[in-house]
C-alpha positions as CSV (number, residue, x, y, z in Angstrom):
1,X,52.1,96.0,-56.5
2,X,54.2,92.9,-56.6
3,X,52.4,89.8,-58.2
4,X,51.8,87.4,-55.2
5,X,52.2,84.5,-57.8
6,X,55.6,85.5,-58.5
7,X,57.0,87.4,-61.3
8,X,60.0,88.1,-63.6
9,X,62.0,91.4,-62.4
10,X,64.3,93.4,-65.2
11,X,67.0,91.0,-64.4
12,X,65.3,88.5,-66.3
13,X,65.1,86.2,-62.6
14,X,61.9,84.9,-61.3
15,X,60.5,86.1,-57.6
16,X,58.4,83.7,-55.3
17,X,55.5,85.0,-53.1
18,X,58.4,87.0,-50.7
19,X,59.9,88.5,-53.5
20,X,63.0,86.0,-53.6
21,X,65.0,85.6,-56.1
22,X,64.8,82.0,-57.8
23,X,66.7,80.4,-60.5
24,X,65.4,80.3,-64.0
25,X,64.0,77.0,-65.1
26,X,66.9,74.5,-66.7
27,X,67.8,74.2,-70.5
28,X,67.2,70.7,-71.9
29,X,70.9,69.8,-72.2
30,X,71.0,70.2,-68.1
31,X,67.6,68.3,-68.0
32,X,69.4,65.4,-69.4
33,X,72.6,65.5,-67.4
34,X,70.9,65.5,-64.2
35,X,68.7,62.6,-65.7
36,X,71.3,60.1,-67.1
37,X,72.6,59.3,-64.3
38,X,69.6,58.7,-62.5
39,X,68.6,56.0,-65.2
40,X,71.6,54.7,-64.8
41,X,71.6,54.1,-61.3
42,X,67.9,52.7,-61.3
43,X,68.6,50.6,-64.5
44,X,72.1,49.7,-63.1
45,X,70.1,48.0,-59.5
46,X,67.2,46.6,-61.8
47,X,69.5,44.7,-63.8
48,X,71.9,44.1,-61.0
49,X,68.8,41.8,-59.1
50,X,67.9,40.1,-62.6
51,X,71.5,38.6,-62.7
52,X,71.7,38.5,-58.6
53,X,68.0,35.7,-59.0
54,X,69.9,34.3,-62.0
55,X,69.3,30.6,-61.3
56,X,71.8,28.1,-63.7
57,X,70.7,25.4,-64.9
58,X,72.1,23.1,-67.7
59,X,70.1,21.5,-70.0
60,X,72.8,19.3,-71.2
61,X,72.7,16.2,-73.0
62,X,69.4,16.9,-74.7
63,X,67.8,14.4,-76.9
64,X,69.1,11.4,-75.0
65,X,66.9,8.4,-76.5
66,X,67.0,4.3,-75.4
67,X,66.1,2.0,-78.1
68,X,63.5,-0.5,-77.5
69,X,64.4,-4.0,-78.4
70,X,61.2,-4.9,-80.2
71,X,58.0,-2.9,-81.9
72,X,55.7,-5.1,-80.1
73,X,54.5,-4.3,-76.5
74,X,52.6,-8.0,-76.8
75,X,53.8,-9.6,-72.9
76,X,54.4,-13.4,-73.0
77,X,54.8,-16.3,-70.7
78,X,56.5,-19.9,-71.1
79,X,53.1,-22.3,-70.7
80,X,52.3,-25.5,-70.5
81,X,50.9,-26.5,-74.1
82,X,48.1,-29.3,-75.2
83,X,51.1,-32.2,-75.6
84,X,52.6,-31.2,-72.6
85,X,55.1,-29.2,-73.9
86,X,56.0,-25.6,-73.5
87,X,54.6,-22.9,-75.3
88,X,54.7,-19.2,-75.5
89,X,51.2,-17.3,-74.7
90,X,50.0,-14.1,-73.2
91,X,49.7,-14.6,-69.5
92,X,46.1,-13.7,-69.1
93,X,43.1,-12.2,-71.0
94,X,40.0,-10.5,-70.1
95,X,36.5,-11.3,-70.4
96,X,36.7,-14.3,-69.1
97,X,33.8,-13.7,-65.8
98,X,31.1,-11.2,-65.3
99,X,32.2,-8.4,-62.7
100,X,30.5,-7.8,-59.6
101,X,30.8,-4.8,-56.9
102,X,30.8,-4.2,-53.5
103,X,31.5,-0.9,-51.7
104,X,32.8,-0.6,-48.0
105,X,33.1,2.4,-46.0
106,X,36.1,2.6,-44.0
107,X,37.7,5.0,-41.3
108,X,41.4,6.0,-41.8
109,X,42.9,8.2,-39.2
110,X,46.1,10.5,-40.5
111,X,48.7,8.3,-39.0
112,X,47.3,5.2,-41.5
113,X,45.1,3.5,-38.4
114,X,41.8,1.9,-39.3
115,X,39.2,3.4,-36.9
116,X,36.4,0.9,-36.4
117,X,35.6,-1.5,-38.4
118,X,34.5,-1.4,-42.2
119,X,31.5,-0.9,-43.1
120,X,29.6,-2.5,-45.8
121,X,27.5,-0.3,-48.1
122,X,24.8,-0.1,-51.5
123,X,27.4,0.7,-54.3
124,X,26.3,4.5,-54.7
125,X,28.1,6.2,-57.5
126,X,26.0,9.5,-56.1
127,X,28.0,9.6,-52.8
128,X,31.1,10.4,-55.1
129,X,29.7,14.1,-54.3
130,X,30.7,13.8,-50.3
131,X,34.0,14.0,-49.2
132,X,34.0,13.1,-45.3
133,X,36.9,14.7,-43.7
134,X,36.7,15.2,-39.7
135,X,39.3,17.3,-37.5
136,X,42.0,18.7,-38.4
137,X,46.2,18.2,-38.9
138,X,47.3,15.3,-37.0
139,X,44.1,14.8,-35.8
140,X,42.0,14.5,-39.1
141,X,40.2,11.3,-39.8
142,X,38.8,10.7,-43.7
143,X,35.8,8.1,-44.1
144,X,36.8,6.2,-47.4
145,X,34.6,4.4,-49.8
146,X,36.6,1.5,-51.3
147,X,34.9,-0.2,-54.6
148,X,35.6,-3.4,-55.0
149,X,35.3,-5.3,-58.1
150,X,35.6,-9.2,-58.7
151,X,35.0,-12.2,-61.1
152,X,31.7,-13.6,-60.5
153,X,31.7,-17.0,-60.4
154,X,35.8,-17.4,-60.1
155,X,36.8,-20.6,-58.0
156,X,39.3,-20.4,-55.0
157,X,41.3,-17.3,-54.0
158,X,42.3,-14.6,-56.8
159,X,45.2,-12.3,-57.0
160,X,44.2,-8.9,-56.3
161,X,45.3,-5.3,-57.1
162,X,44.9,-2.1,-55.3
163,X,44.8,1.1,-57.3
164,X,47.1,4.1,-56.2
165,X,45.7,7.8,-57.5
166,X,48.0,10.5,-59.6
167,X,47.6,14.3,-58.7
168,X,44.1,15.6,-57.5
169,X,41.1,14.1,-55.2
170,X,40.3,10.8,-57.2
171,X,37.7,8.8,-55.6
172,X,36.7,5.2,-55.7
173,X,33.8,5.5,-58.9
174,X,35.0,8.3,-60.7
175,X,38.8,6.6,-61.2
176,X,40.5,3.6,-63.0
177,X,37.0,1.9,-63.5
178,X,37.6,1.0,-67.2
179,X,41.0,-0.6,-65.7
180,X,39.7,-2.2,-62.5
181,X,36.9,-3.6,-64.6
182,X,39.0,-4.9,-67.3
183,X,41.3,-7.1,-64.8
184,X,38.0,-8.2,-62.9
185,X,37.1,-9.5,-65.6
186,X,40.3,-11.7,-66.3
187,X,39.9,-13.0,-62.3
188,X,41.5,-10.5,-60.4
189,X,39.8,-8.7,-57.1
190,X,40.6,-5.1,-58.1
191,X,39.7,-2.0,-55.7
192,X,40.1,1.2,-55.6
193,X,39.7,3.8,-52.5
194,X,38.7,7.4,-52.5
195,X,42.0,9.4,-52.6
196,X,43.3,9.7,-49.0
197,X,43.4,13.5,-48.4
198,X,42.8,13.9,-45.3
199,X,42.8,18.4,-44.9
200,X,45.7,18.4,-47.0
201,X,46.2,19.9,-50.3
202,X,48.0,19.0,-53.7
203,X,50.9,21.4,-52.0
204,X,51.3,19.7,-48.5
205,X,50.2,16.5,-49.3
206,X,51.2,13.9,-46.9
207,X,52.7,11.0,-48.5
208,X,53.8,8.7,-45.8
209,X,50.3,8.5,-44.3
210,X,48.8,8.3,-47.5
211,X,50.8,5.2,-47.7
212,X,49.7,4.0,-44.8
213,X,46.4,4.4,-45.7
214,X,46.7,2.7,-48.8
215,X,47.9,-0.3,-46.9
216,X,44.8,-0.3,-44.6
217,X,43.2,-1.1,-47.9
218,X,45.5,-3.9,-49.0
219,X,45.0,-5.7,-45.3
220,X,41.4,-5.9,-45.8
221,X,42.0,-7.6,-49.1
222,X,44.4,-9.7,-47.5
223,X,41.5,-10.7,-45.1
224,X,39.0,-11.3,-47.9
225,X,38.6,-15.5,-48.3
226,X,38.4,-14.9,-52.0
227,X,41.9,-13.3,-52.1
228,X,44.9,-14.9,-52.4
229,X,47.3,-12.9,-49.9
230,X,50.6,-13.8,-51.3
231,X,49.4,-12.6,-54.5
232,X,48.6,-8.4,-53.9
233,X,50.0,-5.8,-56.1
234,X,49.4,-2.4,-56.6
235,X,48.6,-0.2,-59.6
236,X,50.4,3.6,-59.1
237,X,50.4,6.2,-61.0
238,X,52.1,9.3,-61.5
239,X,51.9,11.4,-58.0
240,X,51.0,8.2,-56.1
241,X,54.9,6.6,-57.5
242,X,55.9,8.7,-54.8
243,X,53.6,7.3,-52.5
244,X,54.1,3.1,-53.2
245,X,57.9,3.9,-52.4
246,X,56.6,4.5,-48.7
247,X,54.2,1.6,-48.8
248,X,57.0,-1.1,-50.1
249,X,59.4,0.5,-48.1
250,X,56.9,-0.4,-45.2
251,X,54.9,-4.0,-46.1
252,X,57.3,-6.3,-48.2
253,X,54.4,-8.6,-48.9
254,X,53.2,-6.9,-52.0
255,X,53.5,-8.9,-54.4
256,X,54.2,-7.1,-58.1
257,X,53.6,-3.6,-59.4
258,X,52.5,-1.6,-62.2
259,X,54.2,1.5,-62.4
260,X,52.3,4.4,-65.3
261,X,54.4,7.1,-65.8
262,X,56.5,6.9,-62.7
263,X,57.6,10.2,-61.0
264,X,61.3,8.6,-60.4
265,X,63.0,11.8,-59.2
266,X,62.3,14.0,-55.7
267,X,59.3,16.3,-56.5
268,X,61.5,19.3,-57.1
269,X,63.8,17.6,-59.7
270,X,60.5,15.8,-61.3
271,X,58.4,19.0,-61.4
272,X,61.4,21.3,-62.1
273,X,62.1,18.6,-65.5
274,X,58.4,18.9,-66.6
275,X,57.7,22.5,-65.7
276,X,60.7,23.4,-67.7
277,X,60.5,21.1,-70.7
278,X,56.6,21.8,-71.2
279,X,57.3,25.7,-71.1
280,X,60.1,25.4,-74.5
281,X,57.2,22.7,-75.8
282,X,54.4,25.3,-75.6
283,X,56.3,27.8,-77.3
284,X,57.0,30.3,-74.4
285,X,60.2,33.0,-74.7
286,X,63.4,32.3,-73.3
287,X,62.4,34.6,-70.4
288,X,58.9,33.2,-69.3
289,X,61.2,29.7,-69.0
290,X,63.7,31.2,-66.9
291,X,61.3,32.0,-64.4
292,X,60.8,27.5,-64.0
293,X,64.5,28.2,-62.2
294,X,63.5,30.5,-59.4
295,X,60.8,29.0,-59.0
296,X,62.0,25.6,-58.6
297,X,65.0,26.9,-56.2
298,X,62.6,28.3,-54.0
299,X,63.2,27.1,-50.3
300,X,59.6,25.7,-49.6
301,X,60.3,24.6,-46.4
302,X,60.7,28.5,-45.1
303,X,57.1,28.1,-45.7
304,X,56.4,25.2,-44.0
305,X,55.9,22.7,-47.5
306,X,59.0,19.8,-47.0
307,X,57.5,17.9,-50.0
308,X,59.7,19.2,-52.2
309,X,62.5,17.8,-51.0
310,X,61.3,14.1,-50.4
311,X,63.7,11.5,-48.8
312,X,62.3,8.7,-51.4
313,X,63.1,5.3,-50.0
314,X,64.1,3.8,-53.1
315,X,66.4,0.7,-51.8
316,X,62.7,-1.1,-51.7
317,X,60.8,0.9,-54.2
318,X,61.3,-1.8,-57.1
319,X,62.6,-5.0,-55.5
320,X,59.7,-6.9,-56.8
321,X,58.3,-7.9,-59.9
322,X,57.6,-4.4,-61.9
323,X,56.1,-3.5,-65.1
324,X,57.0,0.0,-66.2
325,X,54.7,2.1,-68.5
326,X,55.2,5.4,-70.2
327,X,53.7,7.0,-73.5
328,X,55.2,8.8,-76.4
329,X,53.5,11.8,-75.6
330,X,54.1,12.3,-72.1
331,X,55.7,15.2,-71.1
332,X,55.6,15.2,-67.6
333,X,58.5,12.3,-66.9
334,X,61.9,12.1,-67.6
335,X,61.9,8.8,-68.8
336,X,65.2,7.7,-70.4
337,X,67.0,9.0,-66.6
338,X,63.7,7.4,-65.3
339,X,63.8,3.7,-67.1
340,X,67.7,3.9,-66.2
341,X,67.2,5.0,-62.1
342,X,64.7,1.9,-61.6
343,X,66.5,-1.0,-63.5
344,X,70.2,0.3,-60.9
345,X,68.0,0.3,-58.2
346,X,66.3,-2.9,-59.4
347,X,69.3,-4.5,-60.0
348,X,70.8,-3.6,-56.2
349,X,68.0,-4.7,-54.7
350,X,68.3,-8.2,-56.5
351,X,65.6,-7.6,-58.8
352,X,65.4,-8.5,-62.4
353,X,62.0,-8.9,-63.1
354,X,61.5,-5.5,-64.8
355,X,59.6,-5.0,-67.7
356,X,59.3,-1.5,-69.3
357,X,56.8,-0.7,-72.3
358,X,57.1,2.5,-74.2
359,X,53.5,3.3,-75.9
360,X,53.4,5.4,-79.3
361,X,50.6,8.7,-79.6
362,X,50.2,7.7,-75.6
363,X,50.1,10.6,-72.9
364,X,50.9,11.0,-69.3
365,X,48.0,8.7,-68.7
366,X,48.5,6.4,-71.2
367,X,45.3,7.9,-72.9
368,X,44.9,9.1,-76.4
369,X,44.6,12.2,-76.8
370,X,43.0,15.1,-74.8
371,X,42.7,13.5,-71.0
372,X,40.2,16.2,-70.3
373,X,38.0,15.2,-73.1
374,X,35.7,12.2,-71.4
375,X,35.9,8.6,-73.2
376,X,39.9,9.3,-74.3
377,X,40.6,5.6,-74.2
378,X,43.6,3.9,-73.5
379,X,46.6,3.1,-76.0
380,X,46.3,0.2,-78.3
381,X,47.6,-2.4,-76.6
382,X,48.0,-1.0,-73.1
383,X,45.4,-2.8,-71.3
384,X,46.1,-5.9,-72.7
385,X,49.7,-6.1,-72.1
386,X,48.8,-5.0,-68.4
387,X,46.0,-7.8,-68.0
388,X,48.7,-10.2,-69.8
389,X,51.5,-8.7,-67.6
390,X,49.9,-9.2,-64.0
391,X,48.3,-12.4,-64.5
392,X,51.5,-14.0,-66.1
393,X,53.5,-13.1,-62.6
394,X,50.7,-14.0,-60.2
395,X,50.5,-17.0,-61.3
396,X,54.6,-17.2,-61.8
397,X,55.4,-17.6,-65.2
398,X,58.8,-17.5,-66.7
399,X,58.2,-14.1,-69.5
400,X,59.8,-14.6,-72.6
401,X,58.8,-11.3,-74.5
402,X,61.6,-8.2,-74.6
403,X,62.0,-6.7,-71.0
404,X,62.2,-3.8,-72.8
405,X,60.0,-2.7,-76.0
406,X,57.5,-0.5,-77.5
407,X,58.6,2.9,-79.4
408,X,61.5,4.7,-78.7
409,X,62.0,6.0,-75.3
410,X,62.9,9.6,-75.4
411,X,63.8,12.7,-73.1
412,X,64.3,15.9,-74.4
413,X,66.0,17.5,-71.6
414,X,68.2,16.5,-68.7
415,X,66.9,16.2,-65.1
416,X,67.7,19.3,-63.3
417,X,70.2,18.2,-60.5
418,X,71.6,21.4,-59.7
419,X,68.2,22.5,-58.1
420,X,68.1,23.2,-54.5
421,X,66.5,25.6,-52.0
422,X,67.9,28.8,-51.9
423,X,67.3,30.8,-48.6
424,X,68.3,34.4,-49.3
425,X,66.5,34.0,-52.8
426,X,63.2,33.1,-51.0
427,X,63.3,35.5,-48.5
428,X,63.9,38.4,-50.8
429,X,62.2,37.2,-53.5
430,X,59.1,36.6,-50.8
431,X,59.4,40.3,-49.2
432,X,59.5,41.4,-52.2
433,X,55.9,40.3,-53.6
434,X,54.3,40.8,-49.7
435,X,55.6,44.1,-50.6
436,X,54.1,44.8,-53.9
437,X,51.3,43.7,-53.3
438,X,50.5,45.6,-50.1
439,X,51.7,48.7,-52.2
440,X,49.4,47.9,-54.6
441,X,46.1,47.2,-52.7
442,X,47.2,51.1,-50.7
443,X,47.9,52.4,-53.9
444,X,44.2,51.3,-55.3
445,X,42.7,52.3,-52.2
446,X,44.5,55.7,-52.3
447,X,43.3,56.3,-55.5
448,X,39.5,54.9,-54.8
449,X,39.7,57.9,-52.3
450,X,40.5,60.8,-54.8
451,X,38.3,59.4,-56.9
452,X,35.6,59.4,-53.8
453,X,36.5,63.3,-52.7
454,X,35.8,63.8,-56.4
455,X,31.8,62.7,-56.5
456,X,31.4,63.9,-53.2
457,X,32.2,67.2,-54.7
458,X,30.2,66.5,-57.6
459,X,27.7,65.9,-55.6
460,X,27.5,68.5,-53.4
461,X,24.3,71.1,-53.7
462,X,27.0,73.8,-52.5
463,X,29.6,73.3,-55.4
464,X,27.1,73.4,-58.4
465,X,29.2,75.3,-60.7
466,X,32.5,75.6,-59.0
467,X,35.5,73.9,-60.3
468,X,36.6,70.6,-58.8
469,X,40.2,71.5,-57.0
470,X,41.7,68.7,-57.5
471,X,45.0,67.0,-56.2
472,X,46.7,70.3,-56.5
473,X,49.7,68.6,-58.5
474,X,52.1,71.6,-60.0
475,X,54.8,71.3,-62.2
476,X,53.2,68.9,-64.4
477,X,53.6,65.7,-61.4
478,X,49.7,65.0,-61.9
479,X,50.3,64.1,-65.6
480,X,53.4,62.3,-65.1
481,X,52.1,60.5,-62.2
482,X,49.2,59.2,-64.3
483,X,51.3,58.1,-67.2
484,X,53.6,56.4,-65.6
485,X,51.2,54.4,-63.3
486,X,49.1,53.3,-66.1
487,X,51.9,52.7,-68.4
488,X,53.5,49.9,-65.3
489,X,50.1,48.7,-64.7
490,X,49.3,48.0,-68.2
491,X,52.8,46.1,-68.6
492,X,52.2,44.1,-65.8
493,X,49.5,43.0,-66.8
494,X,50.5,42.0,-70.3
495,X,53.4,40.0,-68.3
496,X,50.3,38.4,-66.5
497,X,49.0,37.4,-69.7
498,X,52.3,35.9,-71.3
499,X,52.2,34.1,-68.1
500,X,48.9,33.2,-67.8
501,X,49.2,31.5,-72.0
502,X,52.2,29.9,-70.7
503,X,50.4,27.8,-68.3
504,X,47.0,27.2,-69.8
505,X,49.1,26.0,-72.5
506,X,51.3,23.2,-70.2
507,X,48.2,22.4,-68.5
508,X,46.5,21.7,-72.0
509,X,49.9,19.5,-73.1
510,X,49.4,17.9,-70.1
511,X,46.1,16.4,-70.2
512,X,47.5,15.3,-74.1
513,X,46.3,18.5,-76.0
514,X,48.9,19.6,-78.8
515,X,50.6,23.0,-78.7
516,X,49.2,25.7,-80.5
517,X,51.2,26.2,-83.8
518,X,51.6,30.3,-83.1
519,X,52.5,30.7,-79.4
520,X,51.1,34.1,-79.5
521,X,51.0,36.8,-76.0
522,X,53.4,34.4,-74.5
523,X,56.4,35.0,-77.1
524,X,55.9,38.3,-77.9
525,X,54.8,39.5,-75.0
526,X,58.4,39.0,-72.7
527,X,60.9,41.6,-75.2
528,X,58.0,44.3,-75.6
529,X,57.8,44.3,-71.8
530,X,61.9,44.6,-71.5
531,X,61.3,47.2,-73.9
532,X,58.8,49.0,-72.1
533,X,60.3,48.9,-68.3
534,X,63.4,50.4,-69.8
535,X,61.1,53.7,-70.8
536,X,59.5,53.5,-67.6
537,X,62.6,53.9,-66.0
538,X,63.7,56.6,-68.7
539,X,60.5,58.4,-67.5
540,X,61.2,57.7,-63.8
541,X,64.4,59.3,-63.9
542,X,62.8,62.0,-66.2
543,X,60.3,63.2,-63.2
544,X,63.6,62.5,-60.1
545,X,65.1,65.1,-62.4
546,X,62.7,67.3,-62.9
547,X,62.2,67.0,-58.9
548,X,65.6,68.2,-58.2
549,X,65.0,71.5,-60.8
550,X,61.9,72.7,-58.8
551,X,63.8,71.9,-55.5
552,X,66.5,73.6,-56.9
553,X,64.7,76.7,-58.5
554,X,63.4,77.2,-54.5
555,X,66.4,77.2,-53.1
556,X,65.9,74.2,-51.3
557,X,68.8,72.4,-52.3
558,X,71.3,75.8,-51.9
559,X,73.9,75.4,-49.2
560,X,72.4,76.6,-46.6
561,X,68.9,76.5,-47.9
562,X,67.0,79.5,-49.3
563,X,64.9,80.8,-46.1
564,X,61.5,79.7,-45.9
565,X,62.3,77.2,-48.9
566,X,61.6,73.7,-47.0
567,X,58.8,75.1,-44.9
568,X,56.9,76.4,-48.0
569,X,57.0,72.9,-49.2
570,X,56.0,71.4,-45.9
571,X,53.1,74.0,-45.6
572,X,52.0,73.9,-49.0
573,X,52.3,77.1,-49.4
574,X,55.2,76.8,-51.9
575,X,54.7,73.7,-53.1
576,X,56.6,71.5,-55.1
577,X,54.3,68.1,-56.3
578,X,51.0,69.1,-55.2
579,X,49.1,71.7,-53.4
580,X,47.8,69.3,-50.5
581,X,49.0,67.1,-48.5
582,X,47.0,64.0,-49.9
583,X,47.8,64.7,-53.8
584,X,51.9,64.8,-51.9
585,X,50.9,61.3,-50.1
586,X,49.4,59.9,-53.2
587,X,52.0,60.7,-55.5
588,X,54.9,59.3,-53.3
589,X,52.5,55.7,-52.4
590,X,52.0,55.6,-56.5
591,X,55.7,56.4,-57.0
592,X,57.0,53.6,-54.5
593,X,53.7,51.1,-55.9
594,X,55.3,51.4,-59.3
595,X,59.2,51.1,-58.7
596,X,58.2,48.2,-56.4
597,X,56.6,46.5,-59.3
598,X,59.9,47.4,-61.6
599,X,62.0,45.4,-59.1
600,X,59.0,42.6,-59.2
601,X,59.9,42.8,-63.0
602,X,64.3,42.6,-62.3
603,X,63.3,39.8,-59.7
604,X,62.4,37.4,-62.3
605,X,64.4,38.6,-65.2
606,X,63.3,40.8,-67.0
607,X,66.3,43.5,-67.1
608,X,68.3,40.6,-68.7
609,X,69.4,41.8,-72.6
């Protein structure tokens, strides 16, 4: 009686169920001619989209350095002396009057309109907690608390300041109080507003009505009778340097400005320079940095973000009195390009009352040390150059210190002006992820089900004792199919990791944390992943070969095919992968879920050698 399971006749050939003849299984040699070229074809289009996203970018000069003409920050004025003479001094100090607060509650609609009228309110540190945002888009409306602080006691009007807030969701108590105090106390009116938000976020912020809304402020000071309203600057920092180019562009009566670590450059040409510097600072591979390129030539406005790509009014941005400072330690700005872009467009506009201090151990902030570590105070002689600074122009003093002095200003890199949006980059590079991660999540779910049919099984009173049937995988698929998954799953995760170091690690320099002397997961992690992919694909091409021997050994791929060979595949009841038609569907989703994440991999580089 033939064996229904096939068996081998005299010839030495195998039979299948009918009795066919089928070809006897390959010899390794033949194995790895059929599988060669099949890694070379996959590996071939893996690397061929690494060098296809291959952003350039020239870092070129690096080290570029502008030397201070004095050591001493110290800010000083030509004054009137005891004989009548003149005499240099500081231009103001602090101390001199106790500080009293008053809160107000004002309306700001998106477009920068006041609604109502302000409202006077108990200074309430508590209400920090609620942020009052009503509607939505164009139509959103943001109640703002706005702190003011002034010298008790002080005669006639005062020269005010309005405070402008970096990155995040500042609000009127919880920012620039040791600042806003400070120069209360040496007679200015200082305030400072809740960060006008609005329903936006840090990605689709909108700068133009935030300066608008930051103006609102400055008119009510203008209205105060203990303000002088010919003498109102502003204090910006960081982020918000973006946003006083609007405002001066818009009101010309501001007097002077302090500018702290000044975001000079378009968003993508400031946060490409900072993203990519802090990356080599931290210690990250070559290949975790190269991903700051894509990244930063990504189209954003396919997406509906235009911040990116800011048209910076900078005819007006420094055409008045400006005092420019930076730290040693900051490594978000460029600031030798930076220091030289504001005194040319200074010096167009007909300014050349620019003053730029350069702050040793200082960081983004002007803080030293760890910004995320509460009482970090200021830099030496920061706050007093600032209080000497401001009051010496309001009240229009001839300085006589160095316009420009402090420690050495340095940049390490140069700003990235080769960055722009790349369409066909984005739209690959954004079906591409949609894409993997839908595989994914079906993948996951797929595999939840097995698992599932499994405990059911288990479960059932009926099958005590009977062996679980499985997938029905044949020809060693199942194991394969396992390996494989867990081997790309486990390297994309490691790649998570590298990546996930690489950032915790820039945001820690960032807030004025040092590097960490071993860089760890994020340099070793980049070369044992290249290493690893490679195999995968060795593997992949591995099981497509051993695919096309079972087909073959059927007859499926004969010319014309064996009879009965494709529909015995189809029916399952020759099959090739798996006995049922859910182990077939699982093992092609898993197959696709994993080469997916390969090209995920050649997307951002990683089949570069």
């Amino acid at each position: 009686m033939a064996d229904v399971r096939g068996r081998k006749e005299a010839t030495g050939r195998r039979t299948d169920r009918g009795g066919n003849a089928r070809t006897a299984p390959w010899s390794n040699g033949r194995r790895l001619s059929v599988s060669l070229p099949i890694f070379i074809i996959l590996i071939g289009l893996l690397v061929s989209v690494s060098n296809l996203t291959t952003v350039p970018w020239d870092n070129e000069p690096t080290g570029q350095t502008i030397a201070t003409l004095s050591r001493n920050t110290a800010v000083t004025f030509r004054a009137e002396g005891d004989g009548g003479g003149e005499t240099d001094a500081s231009g103001g100090e602090s101390g001199l009057y106790q500080v009293e607060e008053e809160s107000y509650a004002l309306t700001i609609a998106r477009d920068g309109t006041q609604v109502g009228k302000a409202v006077e309110q108990p200074v309430d540190p508590e209400s920090d907690s609620t942020w009052q945002v009503q509607g939505e888009g164009e139509d959103a409306t943001q109640t703002i608390t706005m702190l003011v602080r002034r010298p008790a006691g002080a005669s006639g009007t005062r020269p005010a300041i309005l405070f402008m807030h970096g990155a995040g969701f500042g609000t009127a108590y919880n920012s620039f109080g040791d600042m806003a105090e400070t120069l209360a106390s040496a007679g200015f009116v200082t305030a400072v507003i809740d960060k006008p938000v609005w329903d936006t976020t840090d990605v689709n912020r909108d700068y133009p009505a935030s300066a608008r809304a930051y103006d609102a402020a400055i008119r009510m000071l203008r209205k105060r009778a203990d303000v002088d309203a010919a003498k109102i600057g502003i204090y910006a920092t960081s982020e918000s340097t973006w946003i006083s180019q609007y405002l001066l562009a818009e009101d010309h009566d501001v007097a002077f400005q302090v500018l702290l670590s000044p975001m000079v450059f378009t968003p993508r040409r400031s946060l490409g320079f900072f993203i990519s510097q802090d990356f080599a600072l931290v210690g990250a591979n070559d290949g975790y940095q190269s991903i700051v390129r894509r990244v930063f030539n990504a189209d954003t406005a396919f997406f509906g973000l235009d911040n990116f790509d800011l048209d910076l009014p900078e005819s007006s941005a420094y055409a008045i009195p400006t005092l420019v400072a930076y730290g040693s330690k900051d490594v978000m700005t460029a600031q030798v390009e930076g220091v030289e872009r504001i005194l040319r467009e200074a010096h167009k506009a007909g300014n050349w009352d620019v003053t730029v201090r350069s702050y040793p151990v200082a960081n983004h902030v002007l803080r030293l040390g760890d910004e995320a570590e509460s009482g970090t105070r200021f830099a030496d002689a920061y706050v007093d150059d600032v209080v000497s600074w401001t009051s010496g122009v309001a009240a229009g003093r001839r300085q006589t210190s160095e316009r420009v002095a402090g420690d050495t200003i340095y940049q390490s890199i140069v700003v990235p002006n080769d960055l722009q949006p790349r369409r066909s980059l984005t739209v690959y590079g954004a079906i591409l992820h949609a894409g993997t991660i839908l595989l994914l999540v079906a993948t996951a779910v797929a595999w939840l089900a097995a698992l599932g049919r499994r405990i059911r099984f288990r479960l059932c009173r009926a099958n005590r004792g009977v062996p679980y049937p499985g997938l029905g995988f044949r020809n060693g698929f199942g194991n394969a199919l396992i390996t494989l998954a867990v081997t790309t799953m486990a390297t994309l995760l490691l790649f998570a990791a590298g990546l996930g170091q690489v950032v915790m690690g820039v945001v820690r320099l960032a807030w004025g944390a040092a590097p960490a002397e071993q860089p760890g997961v994020m340099w070793w992690s980049w070369p044992v992943i290249q290493v690893v992919s490679t195999l995968v694909v060795w593997a992949w091409s591995r099981v497509f070969a051993r695919l096309i021997e079972v087909a073959v050994e059927r007859g499926m791929l004969a010319w014309p095919p064996r009879p009965g060979s494709i529909r015995g595949v189809v029916t399952g009841a020759e099959p090739v992968l798996a006995a049922t038609r859910f182990g077939r569907v699982l093992f092609w989703l898993t197959a696709v879920s994993m080469l997916h994440v390969l090209f995920f991999f050649a997307f951002w580089g990683l089949f570069i050698y």
